[in-house]
N, C-alpha and C positions, 0 to 999 in steps of 0.2 A: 326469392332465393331457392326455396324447396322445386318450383316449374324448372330453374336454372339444371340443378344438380339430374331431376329424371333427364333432363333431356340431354346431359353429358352422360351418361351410365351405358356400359357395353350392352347391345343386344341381349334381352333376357334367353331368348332359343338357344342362343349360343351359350350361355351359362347354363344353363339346364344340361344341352346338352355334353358339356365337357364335366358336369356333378354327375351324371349319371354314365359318362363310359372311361372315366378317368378315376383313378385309385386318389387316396387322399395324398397321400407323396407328392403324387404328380400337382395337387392343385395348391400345395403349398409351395412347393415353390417355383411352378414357372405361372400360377395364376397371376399373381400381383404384375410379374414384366409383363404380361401381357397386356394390364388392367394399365400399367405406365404409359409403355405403345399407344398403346388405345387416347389418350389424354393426348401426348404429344401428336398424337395425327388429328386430333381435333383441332390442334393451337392452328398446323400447318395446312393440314387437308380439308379442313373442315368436319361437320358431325355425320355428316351420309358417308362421307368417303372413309370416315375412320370407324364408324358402323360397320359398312362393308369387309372391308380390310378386316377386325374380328372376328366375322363372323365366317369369313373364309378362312382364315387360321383356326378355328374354333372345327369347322367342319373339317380341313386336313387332318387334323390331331385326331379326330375320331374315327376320320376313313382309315386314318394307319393302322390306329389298331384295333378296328375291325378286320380287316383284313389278313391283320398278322394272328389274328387269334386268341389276342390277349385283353384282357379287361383292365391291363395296368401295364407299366412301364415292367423292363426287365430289372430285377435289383439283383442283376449281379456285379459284383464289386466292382468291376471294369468301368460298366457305363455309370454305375456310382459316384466313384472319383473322380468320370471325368462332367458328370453331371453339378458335383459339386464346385471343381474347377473353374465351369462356365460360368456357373451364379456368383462365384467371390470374383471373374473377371466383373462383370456387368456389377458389382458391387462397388471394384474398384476406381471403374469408369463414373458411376453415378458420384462418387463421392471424390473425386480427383485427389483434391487439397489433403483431407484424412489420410490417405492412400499413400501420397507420397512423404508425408510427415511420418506417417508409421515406419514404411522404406527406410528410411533415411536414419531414423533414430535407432531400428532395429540391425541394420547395417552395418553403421558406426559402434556399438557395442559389441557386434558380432568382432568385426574387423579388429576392435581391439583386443577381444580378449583373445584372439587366434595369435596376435605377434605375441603377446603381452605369453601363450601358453607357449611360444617357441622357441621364446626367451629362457621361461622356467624351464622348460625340455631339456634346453641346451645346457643350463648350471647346472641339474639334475645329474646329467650325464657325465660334466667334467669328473674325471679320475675314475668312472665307473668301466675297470678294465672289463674285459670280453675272453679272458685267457684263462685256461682250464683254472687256474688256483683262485682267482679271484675271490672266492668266498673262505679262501682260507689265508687272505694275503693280506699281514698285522704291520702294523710300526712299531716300534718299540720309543716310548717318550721318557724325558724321564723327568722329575720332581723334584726340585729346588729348595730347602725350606730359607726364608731370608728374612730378616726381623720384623717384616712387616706381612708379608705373603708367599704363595708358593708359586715361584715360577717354573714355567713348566717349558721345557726344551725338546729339540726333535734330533738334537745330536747327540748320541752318547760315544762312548770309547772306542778306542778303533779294534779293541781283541773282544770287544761282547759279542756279536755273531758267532764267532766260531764258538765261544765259552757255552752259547747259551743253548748252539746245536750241541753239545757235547753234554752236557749237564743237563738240558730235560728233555725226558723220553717225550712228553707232549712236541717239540720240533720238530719238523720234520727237515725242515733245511733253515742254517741264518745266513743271512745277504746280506754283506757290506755295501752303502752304494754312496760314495764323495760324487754331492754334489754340488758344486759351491761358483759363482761366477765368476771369483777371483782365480780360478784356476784356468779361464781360457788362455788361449794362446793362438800362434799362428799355423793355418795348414799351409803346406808349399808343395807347388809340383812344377817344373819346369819355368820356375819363375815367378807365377803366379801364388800370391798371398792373399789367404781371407781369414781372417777373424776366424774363431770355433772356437765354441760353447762346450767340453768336455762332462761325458760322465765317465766316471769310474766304477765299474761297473762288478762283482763279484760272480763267482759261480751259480747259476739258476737265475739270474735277472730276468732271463725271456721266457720263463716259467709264470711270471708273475707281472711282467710289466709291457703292454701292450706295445707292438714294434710292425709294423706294416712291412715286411721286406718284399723289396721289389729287384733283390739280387742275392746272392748268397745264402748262410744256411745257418740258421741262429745256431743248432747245438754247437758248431766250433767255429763263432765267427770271431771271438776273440781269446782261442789259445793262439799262443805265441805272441808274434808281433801284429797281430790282426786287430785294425781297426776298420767301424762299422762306422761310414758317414750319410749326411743326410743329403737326400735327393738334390738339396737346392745347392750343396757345395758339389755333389756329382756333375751337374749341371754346367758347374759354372768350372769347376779346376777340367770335367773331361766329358762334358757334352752328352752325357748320358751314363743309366746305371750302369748299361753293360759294358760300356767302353772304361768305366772305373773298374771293373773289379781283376784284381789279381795287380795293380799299379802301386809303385811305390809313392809314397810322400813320406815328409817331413811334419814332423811335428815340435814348435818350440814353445816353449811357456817359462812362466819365472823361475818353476823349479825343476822341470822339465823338458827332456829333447829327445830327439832321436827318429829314425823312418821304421816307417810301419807301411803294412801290405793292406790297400782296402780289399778284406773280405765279406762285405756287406754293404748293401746300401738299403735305407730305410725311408718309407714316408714318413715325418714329423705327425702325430696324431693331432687336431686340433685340440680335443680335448684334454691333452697331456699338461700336465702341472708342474713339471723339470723343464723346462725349455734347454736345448741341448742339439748341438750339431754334430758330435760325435761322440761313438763308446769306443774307450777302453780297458781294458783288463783292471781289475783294483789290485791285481799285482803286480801292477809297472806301479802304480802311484805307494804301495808300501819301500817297491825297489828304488822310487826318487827321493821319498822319505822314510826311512827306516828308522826317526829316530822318533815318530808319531806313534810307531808298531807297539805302544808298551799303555799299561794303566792309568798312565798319567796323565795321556792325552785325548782330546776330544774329536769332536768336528764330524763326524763318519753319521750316514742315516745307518739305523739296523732295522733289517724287514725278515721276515720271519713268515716260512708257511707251515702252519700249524697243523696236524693230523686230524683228519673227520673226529667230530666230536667230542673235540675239545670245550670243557667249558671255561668260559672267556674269565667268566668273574674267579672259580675256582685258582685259575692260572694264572693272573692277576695278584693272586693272595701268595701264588706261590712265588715269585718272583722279584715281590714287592720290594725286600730289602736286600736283594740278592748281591746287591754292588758293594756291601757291607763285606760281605766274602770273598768277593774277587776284587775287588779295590780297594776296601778300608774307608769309603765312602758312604753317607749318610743318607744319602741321595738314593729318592726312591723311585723303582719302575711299573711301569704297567704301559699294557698293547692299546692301541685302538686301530679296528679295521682301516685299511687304507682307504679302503672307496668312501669313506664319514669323512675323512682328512679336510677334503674342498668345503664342504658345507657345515662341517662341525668346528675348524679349525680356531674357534676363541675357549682359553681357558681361565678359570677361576677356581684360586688355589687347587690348583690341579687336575681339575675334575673339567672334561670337555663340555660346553653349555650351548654353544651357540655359534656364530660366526655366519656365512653368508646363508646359509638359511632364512636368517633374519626378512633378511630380502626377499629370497623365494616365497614366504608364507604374506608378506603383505602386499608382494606385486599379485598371486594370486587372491588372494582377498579381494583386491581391486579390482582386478578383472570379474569375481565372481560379483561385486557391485553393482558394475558398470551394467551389467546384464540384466541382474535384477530391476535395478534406473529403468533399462532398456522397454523389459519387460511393463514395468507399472507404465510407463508411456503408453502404451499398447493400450493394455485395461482402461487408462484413463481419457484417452481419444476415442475406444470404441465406446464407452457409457456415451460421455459428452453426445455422441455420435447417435446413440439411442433414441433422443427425441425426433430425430428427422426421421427413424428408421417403424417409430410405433405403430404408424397406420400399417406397413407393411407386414409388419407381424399382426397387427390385428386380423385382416385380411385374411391372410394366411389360417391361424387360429378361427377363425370364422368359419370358413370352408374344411375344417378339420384335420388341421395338421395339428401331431402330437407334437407334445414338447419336446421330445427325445430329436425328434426331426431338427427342428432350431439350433437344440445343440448341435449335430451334426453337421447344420451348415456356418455356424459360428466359430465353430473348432477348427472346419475346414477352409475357412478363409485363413484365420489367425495363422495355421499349419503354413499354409498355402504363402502367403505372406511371408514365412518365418524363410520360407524355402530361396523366396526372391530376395530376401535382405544378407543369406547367407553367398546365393549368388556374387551378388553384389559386395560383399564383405569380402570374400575374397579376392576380386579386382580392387579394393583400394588395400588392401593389406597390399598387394603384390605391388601397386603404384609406390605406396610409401614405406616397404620394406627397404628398401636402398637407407632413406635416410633412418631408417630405426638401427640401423647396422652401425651405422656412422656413431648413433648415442651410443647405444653398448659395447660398442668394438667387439663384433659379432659378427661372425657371416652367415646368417639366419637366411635360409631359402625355402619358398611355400614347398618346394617340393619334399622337404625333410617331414612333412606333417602328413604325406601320403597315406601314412598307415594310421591317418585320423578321419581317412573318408568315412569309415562308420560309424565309430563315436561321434563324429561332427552330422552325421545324419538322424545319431541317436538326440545328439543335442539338440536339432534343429525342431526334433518332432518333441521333444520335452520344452524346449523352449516355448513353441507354438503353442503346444499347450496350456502352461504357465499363462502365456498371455493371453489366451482367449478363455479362461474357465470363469472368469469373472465376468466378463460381456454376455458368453455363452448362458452362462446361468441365470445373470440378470434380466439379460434382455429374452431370453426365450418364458422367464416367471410373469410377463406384463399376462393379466385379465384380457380378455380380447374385447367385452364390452365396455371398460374403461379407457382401454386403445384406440376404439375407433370413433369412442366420445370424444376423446380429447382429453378426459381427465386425468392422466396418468400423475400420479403424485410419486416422486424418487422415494424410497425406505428412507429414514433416519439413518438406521442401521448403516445404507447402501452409499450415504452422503458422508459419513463419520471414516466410512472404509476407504474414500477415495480419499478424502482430507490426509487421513494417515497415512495413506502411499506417498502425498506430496511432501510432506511433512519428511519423511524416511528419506525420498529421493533427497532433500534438500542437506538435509542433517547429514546425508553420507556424503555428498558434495561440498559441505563446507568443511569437512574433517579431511578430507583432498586438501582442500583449499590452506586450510590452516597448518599441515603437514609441509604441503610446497612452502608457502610464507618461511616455516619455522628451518625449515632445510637449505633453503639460500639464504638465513638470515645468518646459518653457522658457515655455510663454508664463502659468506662476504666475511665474518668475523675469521677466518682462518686467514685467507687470505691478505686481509687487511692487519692482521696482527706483529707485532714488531717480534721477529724467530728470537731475538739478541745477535744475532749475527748479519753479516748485511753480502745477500746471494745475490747484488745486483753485480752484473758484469764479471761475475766469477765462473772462468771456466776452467772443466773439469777436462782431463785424458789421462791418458794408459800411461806408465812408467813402466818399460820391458823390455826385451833385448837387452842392449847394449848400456842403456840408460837405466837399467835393472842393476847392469852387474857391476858399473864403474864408471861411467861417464858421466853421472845424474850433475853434478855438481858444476861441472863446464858446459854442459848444457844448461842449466839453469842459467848460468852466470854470461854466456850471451843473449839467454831470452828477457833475463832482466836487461839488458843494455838497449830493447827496443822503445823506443818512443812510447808508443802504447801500451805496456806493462807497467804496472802500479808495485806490484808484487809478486813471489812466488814461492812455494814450496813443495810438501810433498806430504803424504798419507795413506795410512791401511783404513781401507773402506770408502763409504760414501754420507756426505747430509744427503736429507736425515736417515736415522733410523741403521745404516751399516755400519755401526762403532764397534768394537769391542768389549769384551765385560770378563770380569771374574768375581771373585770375592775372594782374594788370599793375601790384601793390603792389611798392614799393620801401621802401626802411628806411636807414637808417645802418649804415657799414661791410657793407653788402650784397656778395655775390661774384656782380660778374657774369655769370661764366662759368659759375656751378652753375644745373642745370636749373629751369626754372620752379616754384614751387611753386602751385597752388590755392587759393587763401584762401575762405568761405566768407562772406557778410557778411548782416546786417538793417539795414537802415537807415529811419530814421522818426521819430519823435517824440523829444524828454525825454525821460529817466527811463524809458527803454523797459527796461532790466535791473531797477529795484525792480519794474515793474507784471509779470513776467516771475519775480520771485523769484531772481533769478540775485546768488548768492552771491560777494563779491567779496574776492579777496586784498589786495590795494592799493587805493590810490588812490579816484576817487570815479567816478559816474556822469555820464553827459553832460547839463548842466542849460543853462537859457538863464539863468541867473547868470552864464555867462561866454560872453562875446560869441566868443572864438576856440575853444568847443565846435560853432560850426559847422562848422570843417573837423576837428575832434578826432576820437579813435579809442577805443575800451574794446578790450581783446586779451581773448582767452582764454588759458590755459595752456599749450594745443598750439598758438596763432600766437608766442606768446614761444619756445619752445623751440625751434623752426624759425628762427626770425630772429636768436638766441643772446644774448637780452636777460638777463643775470640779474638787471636791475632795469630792466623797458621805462617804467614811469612816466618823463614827463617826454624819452624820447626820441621824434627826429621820426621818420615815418613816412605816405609816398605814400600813398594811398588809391583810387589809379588817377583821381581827377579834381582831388584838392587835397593838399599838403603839410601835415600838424597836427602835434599833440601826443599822445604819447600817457597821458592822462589816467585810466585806469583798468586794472583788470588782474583777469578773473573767474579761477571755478573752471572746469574743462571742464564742460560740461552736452551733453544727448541733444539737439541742433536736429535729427539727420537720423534720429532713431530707433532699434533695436538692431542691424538688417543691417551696418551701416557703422559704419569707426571714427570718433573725433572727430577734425573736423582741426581747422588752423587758423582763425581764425573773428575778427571783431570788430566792434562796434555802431558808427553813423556816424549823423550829422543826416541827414535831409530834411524837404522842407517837405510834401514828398508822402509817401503810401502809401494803401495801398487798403482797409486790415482797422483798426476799434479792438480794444484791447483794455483790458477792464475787471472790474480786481479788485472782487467785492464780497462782502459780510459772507455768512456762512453765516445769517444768523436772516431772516427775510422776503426771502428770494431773490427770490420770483415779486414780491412789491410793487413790489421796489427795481427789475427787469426793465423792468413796465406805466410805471414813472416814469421811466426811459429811453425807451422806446418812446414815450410821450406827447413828451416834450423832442423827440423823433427828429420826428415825422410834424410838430412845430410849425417845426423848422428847416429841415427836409427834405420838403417838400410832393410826393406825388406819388411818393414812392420807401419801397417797401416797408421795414419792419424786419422784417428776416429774423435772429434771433442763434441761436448755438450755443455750448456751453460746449465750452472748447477737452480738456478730459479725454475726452469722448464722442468728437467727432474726431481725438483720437488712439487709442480705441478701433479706429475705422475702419481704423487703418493696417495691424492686425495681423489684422483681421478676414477674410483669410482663412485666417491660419494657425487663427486659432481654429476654423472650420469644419472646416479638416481635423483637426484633435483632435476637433472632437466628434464625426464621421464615423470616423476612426479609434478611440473607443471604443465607438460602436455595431457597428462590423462587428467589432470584437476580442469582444464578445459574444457576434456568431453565430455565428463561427468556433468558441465556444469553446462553445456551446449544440451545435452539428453535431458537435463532435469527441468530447464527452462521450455521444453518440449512440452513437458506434462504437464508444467503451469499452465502453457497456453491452453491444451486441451480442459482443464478444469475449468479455465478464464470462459473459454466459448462455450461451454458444458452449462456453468452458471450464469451466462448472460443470455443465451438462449430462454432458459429457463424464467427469466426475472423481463424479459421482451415488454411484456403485459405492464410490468410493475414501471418499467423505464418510461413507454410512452404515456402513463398518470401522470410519470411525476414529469416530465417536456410538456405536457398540456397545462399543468398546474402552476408551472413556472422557472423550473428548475433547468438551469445551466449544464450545459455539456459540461465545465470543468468539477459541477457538485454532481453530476453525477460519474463522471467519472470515480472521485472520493470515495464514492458511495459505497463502487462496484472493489475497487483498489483495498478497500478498508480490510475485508474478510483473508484474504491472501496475503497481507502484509503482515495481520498475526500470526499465520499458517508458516509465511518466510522467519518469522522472530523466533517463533517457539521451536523451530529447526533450529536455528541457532543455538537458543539456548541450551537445547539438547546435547548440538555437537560440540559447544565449547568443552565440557569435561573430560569426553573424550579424546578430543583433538588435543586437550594437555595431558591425560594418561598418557596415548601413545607417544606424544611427541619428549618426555620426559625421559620416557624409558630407551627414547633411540640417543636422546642427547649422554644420557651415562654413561653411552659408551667412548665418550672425550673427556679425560682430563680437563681441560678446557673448552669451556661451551657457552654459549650465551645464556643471558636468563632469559625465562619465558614472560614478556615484557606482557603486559594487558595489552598492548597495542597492538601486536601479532592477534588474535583474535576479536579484535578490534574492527580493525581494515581487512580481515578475512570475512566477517560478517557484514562489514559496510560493501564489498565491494560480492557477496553474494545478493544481498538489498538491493543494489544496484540493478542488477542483470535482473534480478524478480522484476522490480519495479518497470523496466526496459518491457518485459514482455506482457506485463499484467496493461500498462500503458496501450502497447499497441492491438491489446482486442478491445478494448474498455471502448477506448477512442473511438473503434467502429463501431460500436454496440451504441454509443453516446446520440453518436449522429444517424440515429436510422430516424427513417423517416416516419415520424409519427399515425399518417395516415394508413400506411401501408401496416405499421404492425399493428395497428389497432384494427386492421381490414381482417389479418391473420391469425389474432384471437377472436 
């Protein structure tokens, strides 16, 4: 064995002579590739020829630089990096499999947390104007107090802007702005009708609220009769901005009409929070309603731009009870900046807490995770990695290379690596940006992150690092005589640090995992839930025009004659969630002294609870068979219990405009959806509303549809039929929770793809290491499937104790997301149950497929190799 080895060893001349005109740099690290060379031209060329070959590379290396003058290599930074470059190339080559597993997991992390930051960018930015006042541009909310809590509203009265410019010197201007969806209507020019979205908009609007115009001139785009529309109605009524401006149209809505001149056309902002196809003046909408213009009545936003240094809370205090003066109202106010509105917009009793933020702080969490996952991959493939790598660093170390040097080329692989995975990460971000779009209903494009070429360079070179200071430091600390004996024993220390990387990866992967579980287990329970009302085949449209003002009635009465109608009436607003409300119902034996309660109400047609499906206890429905069902009431369950009817049939009860009967009595049913509980509630006449709705048969849906919409365009000339089934829009309500489920089980995938990553690396890490100990125990007797057990055993408590970890977590968080529904599933034991069984699984899957090979090595051969 020992005659073996001399007569395999590079030419000693040539080692002499490359120790003696070469710096120490130089011989740590291209001695060893050479010393590799050298070995593979023995396998191929044989030992004279791969002598040779040495020995003439040995002698070029020193004619260079005698020649050049120099006793060492240049170190300047140039040929530095690219010297290092080369050595993590030939690193990567030697080690293929490593290499691309690094790639791959670094990649994937990268790629996610890039959509996953352009996602957050983008919510970030919703409502965040760009227009000189923005940082002085408030809302005014205002504070409810009601027997149980304080609700908190974003409409106040229609005369407070002006009251509140006028009365404090802190305003500098107040801004009325109606904007409500019940008030669209139709645009018309030469024929042509399309739907439009109105705002109403007061003096200073474009002071404060960000407006792209691509024609006309904001400060007078709406005196007079000037209305400002959007590109995509320019488009479509006159084929372009310019060809619209200075054109009349027509404007018709339920309470509104009349032509106005387009002096403006505008791009819709994406990130705008009003969706809206036209402005105009909030003095035509006082001049359609003037009878809104007084104390009594609501509905109006009030925005406010507040003078440089102001302070927020001081004014706040000033303000608070101010509607006590100018209304006689109890109801308190205070501002909150506009640009907080999108991501702060959940309150409790009063006071702003939270709202989509929610989101944005744990989809980043996530992503900063996933990175980290990312990262310990890294650490725990290059350790594993370290026993193939000890002779080379001994080597190396041998011939007097410092350790500062190792780190240098450890760091600059990791770096180097981090550089390709980032490549890489952004070609599949940019493959599967399309469909990330499609989850969030986002139009996210890589190019929006341009202005992150250098934090994402700064990331790339902190990330590198992160993952290579472990390897670096471990692997550059090996002794060089214990290295090139062979004895290299891992630290305890070194073996406890990597256990608890895997242990972290896993435990943040199952808290993914048990997150997703818990978030489609509520919106399968939402979905699946009986509302009280039955949305199947119930469709919803417009009631306007003609059928607004007088026709409604003979309209209905041939739409009910078709085959396919079940039912039909009418309604102000939408299920769920667009009902009405006040608090100024009175009842019999009422306590006047107990706090106000909330009632919530719909008012509109007949037999609005049969075409609605709302199941009743008592009594009947409000029919026009009885002439005193106009001022009548239907209660729900939770307005009778409040009011302490234990038989409300037949007792009186206010309705805030008339005194009736109460003539029916439902079950509770979902009008506001699962966030919120049921409150009090009850159906009333009008002769108005603005939505039909219309039961029809399940068999020829779409026929029975075209034969409404025919009846529609015969009675209603001019005014689009637009319908929707009212199940799909309440689809809509939860639709974003559903996106963060489906986001939430795609990232619980990678997290759990990357985490299984580092298993494997730990798996090969330690069965490399136990090689010796495997073929004892194959000599002695021992079964590939016991040893496999054997190897399995250490990593399954590794995979448990992650578990255990993340179970309390996984129900911290996932409790505190469920609070925010009224109705929510409990948190079954079985949800972290099958979140840890099927993380077990995937361990087990990976820990299997190295064991298995490790199991089957062929005894001779590793028993050759220790």
């Amino acid at each position: 064995m020992s005659l073996g080895r001399q007569k395999t060893r590079p030419p000693r001349i040539a080692k002499w002579l490359l120790e003696s005109f070469c710096s120490y740099d130089f011989l740590s690290t291209a001695l060893w590739d050479m010393e590799e060379l050298f070995h593979r031209n023995v396998k191929t060329k044989g030992i004279h020829k791969a002598k040779w070959l040495y020995l003439r590379e040995a002698i070029s290396v020193v004619t260079y630089l005698f020649f050049k003058g120099k006793s060492q290599y240049s170190t300047n930074k140039t040929a530095m990096i690219k010297h290092y470059i080369l050595i993590s190339f030939r690193s990567f080559k030697r080690y293929r499999s490593t290499f691309l597993i690094n790639l791959f997991g670094l990649a994937t992390g990268l790629a996610s947390a890039l959509m996953i930051y352009l996602w957050v960018n983008d919510e970030l930015h919703m409502g965040q104007f760009e227009e000189k006042d923005s940082d002085r541009h408030f809302q005014v909310l205002v504070n409810t107090k009601y027997s149980s809590d304080i609700n908190t509203k974003e409409y106040a009265l229609m005369p407070l802007a002006k009251a509140m410019e006028e009365e404090f010197p802190e305003v500098e201007k107040g801004i009325p702005v109606m904007a409500e969806p019940y008030y669209k209507g139709v645009l018309s020019h030469e024929g042509n009708d399309l739907w439009a979205v109105p705002i109403f908009a007061g003096d200073g609007y474009f002071d404060i609220f960000q407006s792209d115009f691509l024609a006309g001139n904001k400060a007078n785009a709406l005196d007079n009769n000037g209305v400002v529309i959007s590109t995509k109605l320019a488009n479509s009524l006159f084929r372009g901005a310019e060809n619209a401006m200075g054109k009349t149209v027509q404007f018709k809505g339920e309470y509104h009409q009349g032509p106005f001149v387009v002096t403006g056309v505008f791009k819709p902002a994406e990130d705008d929070i009003i969706p809206h196809d036209i402005l105009l003046s909030f003095d035509h909408f006082l001049s359609w309603r003037p009878e809104n213009n007084n104390w009594n009545n609501g509905g109006t936003q009030v925005h406010l731009v507040l003078k440089d240094g102001v302070d927020i809370d001081q004014f706040n205090a000033k303000i608070y009870d101010i509607l006590d003066k100018f209304a006689g109202y109890d109801d308190k106010l205070f501002v909150q900046k506009y640009s907080d509105k999108y991501l702060y917009g959940k309150y409790v009793n009063g006071v702003p807490v939270a709202g989509r933020i929610v989101y944005v702080k744990i989809f980043s969490l996530i992503a900063v995770f996933i990175l980290i996952i990312a990262c310990i991959n890294y650490m725990n493939l290059s350790t594993a990695q370290a026993s193939r790598r000890v002779k080379e660093i001994g080597v190396k170390k041998a011939i007097g290379a410092q350790r500062r040097a190792l780190i240098y080329q450890f760091f600059s692989e990791s770096i180097f690596i981090t550089f390709l995975s980032l490549l890489l990460a952004v070609g599949i971000a940019t493959i599967f940006l399309p469909s990330f779009n499609t989850i969030t209903g986002k139009s996210l494009a890589i190019g929006q992150a341009s202005h992150l070429v250098l934090p994402a360079l700064t990331l790339t070179i902190l990330t590198g690092l992160i993952a290579g200071i472990y390897p670096g430091l471990y692997l550059s600390g090996f002794k060089p005589v214990l290295a090139l004996k062979g004895k290299l024993q891992a630290s305890s220390g070194g073996l406890w640090l990597r256990k608890g990387l895997v242990v972290f990866q896993f435990a943040t992967s199952v808290v993914l995992v048990i997150s997703a579980v818990v978030i489609y287990q509520q919106m399968s329970f939402i979905s699946a839930s009986n509302l009280g009302y039955d949305q199947e085949q119930l469709v919803s449209f417009n009631r306007d025009g003609k059928l607004y003002e007088g026709d409604a009635e003979a309209f209905m009465g041939e739409v009910r004659n078709l085959s396919g109608v079940v039912s039909m009436s009418y309604l102000w607003g939408e299920l769920p969630g667009q009902v009405s409300g006040g608090s100024g119902m009175q009842w019999e034996d009422m306590d006047r002294e107990a706090p106000r309660v909330d009632f919530s109400f719909i008012e509109g047609g007949y037999e609005m609870a049969e075409v609605l499906g709302v199941e009743f206890k008592e009594g009947r429905s409000l029919s026009k068979e009885f002439a005193t069902d106009e001022v009548a009431v239907v209660l729900n369950e939770s307005a009778a219990q409040i009011i302490g009817y234990d038989a409300p049939v037949g007792r009186r009860f206010y309705n805030g405009h008339d005194v009736g009967e109460v003539v029916g009595l439902v079950k509770d049913f979902h009008f506001e959806g699962f966030q919120k509980e049921i409150g009090p509630f009850f159906f009333m006449y009008s002769e108005d509303g603005d939505r039909f709705m219309t039961k029809i048969r399940p068999e020829n849906q779409m026929e029975t549809i075209r034969a409404i919409e025919k009846l529609h365009e015969s009675f209603n000339p001019g005014y689009p039929f637009i319908f929707e089934f009212v199940d799909d829009s309440y689809q809509q309500v939860y639709l974003e929770e559903k996106r963060i489920s489906t986001l939430s089980k795609y990232f619980s995938g990678i997290a759990i793809t990357i985490s299984c990553l580092g298993l494997l690396a730990l798996t090969a890490f330690s069965t490399q290491r136990r090689f010796k100990e495997i073929a004892i125990r194959k000599v002695l007797g021992s079964s590939n499937s016991g040893i496999m057990r054997l190897l399995s055993k250490e990593f399954t408590v590794l995979v448990l104790l992650a578990i255990l970890i993340a179970v309390p977590i996984g129900f911290y968080l996932m409790k505190n997301w469920l609070d925010g529904f009224a109705y929510r599933i409990s948190l079954e034991p079985v949800y972290f149950v099958l979140s840890g069984v099927v993380m077990l699984l995937f361990a087990w899957l990976t820990i299997v497929s190295q064991t298995a090979k490790s199991a089957s090595v062929n005894i001779t051969e590793s028993l050759r190799s220790e």
